[in-house]
Structure formats: C-alpha cells, structure tokens
C-alpha positions as CSV (number, residue, x, y, z in Angstrom):
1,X,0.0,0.0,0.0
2,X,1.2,3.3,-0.5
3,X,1.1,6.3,1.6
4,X,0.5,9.9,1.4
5,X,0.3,12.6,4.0
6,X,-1.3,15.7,4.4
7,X,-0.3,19.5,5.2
8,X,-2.2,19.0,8.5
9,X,-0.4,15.5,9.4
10,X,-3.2,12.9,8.3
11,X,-2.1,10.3,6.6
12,X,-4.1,7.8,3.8
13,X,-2.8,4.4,2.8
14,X,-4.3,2.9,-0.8
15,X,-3.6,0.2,-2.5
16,X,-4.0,2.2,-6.2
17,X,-8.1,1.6,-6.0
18,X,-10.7,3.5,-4.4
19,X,-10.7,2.5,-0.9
20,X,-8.3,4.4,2.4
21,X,-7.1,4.0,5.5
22,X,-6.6,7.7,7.3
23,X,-5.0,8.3,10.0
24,X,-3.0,10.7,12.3
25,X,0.9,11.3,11.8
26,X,2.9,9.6,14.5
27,X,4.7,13.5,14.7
28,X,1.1,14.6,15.2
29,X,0.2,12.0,17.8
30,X,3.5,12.5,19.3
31,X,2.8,16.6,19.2
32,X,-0.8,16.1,21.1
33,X,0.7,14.0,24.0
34,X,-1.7,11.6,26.0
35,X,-4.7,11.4,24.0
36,X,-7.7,10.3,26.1
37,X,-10.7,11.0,23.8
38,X,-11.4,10.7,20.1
39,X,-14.4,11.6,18.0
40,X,-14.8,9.7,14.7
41,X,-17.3,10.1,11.5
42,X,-20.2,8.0,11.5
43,X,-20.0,5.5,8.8
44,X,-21.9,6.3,5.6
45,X,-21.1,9.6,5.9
46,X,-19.8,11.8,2.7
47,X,-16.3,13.9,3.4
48,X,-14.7,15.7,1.2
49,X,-11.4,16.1,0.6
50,X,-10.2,19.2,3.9
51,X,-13.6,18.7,5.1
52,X,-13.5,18.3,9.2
53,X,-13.6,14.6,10.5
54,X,-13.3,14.3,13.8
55,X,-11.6,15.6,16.9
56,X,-9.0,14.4,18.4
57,X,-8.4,15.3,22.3
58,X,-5.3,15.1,24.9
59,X,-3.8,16.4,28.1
60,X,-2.6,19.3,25.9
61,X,-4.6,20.2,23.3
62,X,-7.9,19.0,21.3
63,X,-6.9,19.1,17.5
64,X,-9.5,18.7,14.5
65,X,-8.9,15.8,12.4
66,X,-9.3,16.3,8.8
67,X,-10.2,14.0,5.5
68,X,-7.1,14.1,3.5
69,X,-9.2,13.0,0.3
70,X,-13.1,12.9,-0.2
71,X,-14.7,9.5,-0.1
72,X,-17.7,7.6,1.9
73,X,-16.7,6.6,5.6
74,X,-17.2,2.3,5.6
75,X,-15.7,2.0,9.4
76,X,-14.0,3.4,12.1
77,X,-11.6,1.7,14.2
78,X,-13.8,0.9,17.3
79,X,-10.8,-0.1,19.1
80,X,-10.1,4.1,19.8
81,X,-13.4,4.4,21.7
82,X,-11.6,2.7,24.4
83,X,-7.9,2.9,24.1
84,X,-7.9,6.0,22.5
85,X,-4.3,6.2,23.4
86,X,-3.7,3.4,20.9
87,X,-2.9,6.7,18.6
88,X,0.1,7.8,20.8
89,X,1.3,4.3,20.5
90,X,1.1,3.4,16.9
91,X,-0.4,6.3,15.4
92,X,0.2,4.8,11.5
93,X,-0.5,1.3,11.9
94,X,-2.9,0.3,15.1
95,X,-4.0,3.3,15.6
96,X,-5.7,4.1,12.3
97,X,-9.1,6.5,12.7
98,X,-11.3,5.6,9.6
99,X,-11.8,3.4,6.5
100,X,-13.0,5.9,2.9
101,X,-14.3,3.6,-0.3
102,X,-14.9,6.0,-3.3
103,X,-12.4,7.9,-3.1
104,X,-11.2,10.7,-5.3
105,X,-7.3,9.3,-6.6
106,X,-6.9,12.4,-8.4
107,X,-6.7,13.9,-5.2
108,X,-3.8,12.2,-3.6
109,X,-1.6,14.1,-6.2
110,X,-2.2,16.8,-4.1
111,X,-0.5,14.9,-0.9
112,X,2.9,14.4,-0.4
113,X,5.3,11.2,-0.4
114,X,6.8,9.9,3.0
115,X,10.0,11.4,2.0
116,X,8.1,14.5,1.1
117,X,6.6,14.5,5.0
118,X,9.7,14.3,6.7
119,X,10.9,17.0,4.1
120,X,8.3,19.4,5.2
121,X,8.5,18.7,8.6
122,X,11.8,20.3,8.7
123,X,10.5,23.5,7.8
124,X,8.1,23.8,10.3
C-alpha cells in the first residue's frame, strides 16, 4: 500500500483503488501527548477532501482531524473508543481513525510522499 500525507499531518494508505485507510501522523500524535478521547465520522457519511472529520483530544490540546481526500466513511476503528491512546502508540498502523471507499485518486496528487513529509516537517 502506498502512503500519502497531508499538510495537516493525516495520513491515507491505498492500495491504487478506491478505498483508504486515514489516520494521524505519528509527529502529530507525538505533538498532542496523552490522548484520552477521540471523535470519529459515522460510517456512511460523505467527506470531502479538507472537510472536518473528527476531533482528536489530549492532556494538551484538542486538535480537528481532517479528511485528507473525499470518499464515503465504511468503518471506524472501534478499538479508539476505548484505548484511545492506541494513537500515541502506533499512530500509523494500530491506531488508524477511519476506512473511505470511493475515493477521489486524483486527489492524492495533491499529498505528499513519506519522503516528502519528513521534508516538510523540517521547515516547520
């Protein structure tokens, strides 16, 4: 699967067809500290591509969560409503936030490589 990430650290993993794994940055997770509550889309719901996903909370902050490319939500990782810290501890595998099908693939031109990430990182 390949991976992209996003100007506001999500990340979304696709195999080349229209379905996505999005997540969190493990720089972001590691940025928000403890996390101790997540909100997630409902599934069936419609994003678009910078529309507003969720909310992620922690001992330092609460940070909006955003869809790095518009699809339909088909899950949510369950696992977060009660070990929401499983972010902080493997925010790009385990700790993944929601499933997209439908997606737009024109639209992860717009997202940067791995290589790209750590590249921009660097200049914040």
């Amino acid at each position: 699967m390949d991976k992209y990430y996003s100007r506001t650290h999500e990340w979304v993993k696709t195999d080349g067809d229209d379905e996505a794994i999005v997540g969190i940055s493990a720089c972001a997770a590691e940025e928000l500290g403890d996390i101790t509550f997540v909100e997630l889309p409902r599934e069936g719901t419609d994003l678009i591509g910078g529309d507003s996903a969720g909310t992620i909370e922690s001992v330092k902050a609460s940070s909006e969560v955003f869809s790095p490319v518009s699809g339909t939500v088909t899950a949510v990782n369950h696992a977060l409503d009660d070990y929401p810290a499983l972010i902080s501890e493997s925010a790009e595998e385990k700790g993944w936030l929601f499933k997209l099908d439908n997606i737009d693939l024109a639209e992860i031109e717009d997202l940067m490589t791995e290589e790209e990430y750590v590249e921009y990182l660097k200049t914040l």
